[in-house]
C-alpha positions as CSV (number, residue, x, y, z in Angstrom):
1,X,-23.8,25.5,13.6
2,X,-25.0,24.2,17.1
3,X,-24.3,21.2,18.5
4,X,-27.5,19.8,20.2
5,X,-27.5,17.6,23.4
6,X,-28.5,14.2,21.9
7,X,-29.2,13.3,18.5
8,X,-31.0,9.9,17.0
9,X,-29.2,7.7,15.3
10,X,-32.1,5.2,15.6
11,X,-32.9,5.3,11.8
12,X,-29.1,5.3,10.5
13,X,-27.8,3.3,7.8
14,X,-24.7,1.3,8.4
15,X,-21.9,2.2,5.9
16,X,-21.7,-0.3,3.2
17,X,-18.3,0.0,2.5
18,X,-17.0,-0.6,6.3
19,X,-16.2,-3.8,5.2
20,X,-13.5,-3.1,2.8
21,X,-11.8,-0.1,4.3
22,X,-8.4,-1.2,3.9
23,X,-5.9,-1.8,7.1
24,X,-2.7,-0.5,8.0
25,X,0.3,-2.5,7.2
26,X,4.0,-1.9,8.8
27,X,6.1,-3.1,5.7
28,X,10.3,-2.2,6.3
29,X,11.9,-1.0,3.2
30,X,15.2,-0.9,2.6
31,X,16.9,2.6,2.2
32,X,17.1,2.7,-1.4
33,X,14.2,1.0,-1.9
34,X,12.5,3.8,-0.2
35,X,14.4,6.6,-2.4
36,X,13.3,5.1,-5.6
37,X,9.7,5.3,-4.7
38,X,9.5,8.0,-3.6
39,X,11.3,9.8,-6.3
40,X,9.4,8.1,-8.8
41,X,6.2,9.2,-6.7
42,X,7.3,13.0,-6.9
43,X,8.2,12.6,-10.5
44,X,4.9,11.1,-11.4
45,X,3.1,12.9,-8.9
46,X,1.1,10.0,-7.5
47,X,0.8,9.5,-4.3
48,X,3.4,7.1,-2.2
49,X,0.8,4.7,-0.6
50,X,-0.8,5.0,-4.3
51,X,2.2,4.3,-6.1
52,X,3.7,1.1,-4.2
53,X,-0.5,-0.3,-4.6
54,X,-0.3,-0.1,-8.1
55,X,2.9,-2.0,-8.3
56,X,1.6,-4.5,-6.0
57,X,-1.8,-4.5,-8.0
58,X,0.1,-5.1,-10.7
59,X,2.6,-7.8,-9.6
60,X,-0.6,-9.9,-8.4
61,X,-2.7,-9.6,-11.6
62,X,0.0,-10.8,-14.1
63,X,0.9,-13.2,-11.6
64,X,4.8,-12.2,-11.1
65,X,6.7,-14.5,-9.7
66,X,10.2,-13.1,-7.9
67,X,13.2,-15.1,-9.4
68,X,15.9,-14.8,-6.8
69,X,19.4,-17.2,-5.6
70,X,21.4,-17.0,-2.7
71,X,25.2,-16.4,-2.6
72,X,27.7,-18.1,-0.3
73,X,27.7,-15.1,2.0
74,X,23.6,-15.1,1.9
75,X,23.0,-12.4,-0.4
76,X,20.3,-12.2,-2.2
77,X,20.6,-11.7,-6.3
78,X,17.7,-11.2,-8.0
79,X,17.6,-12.5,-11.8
80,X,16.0,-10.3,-14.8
C-alpha cells in the first residue's frame, strides 16, 4: 500500500463512541490485593482490567456498601 501526500478528510464522520472511551485511572493496591486478582484473573482467564470492572460493576449495581471499624492502632477491620 502507498501512502499518498494528502488525503481529505473533509467528508469524515466523527466517531460516535469518542465520548465514552473510558480514561485511565492510577488506583494503588495493596500487595496481596494485587495477588488475588491476578490469580483469580489467570484462573478464570479474564483479563485483569476486565476482571477488577466486573467486580466494581457489580459492587455498584447491588449497591454494596463496605462495612468497616477502626482499631486503637488505626487498623482497618472489615465486617462480613
Amino acid at each position: 500500500m502507498i501512502m499518498l501526500d494528502h488525503y481529505d478528510f473533509s467528508n469524515a464522520v466523527k466517531n460516535p463512541f469518542a465520548e465514552v472511551l473510558n480514561e485511565n485511572r492510577t488506583v494503588k493496591l495493596d500487595d496481596d490485593v494485587m495477588d488475588y486478582f491476578l490469580d483469580l484473573s489467570d484462573k478464570e482467564r479474564i483479563p485483569l482490567q476486565t476482571l477488577v470492572n466486573l467486580y466494581l460493576i457489580d459492587c455498584m449495581k447491588n449497591h454494596r456498601k463496605l462495612t468497616m471499624s477502626w482499631d486503637s492502632k488505626m487498623n482497618v477491620k472489615i465486617s462480613e
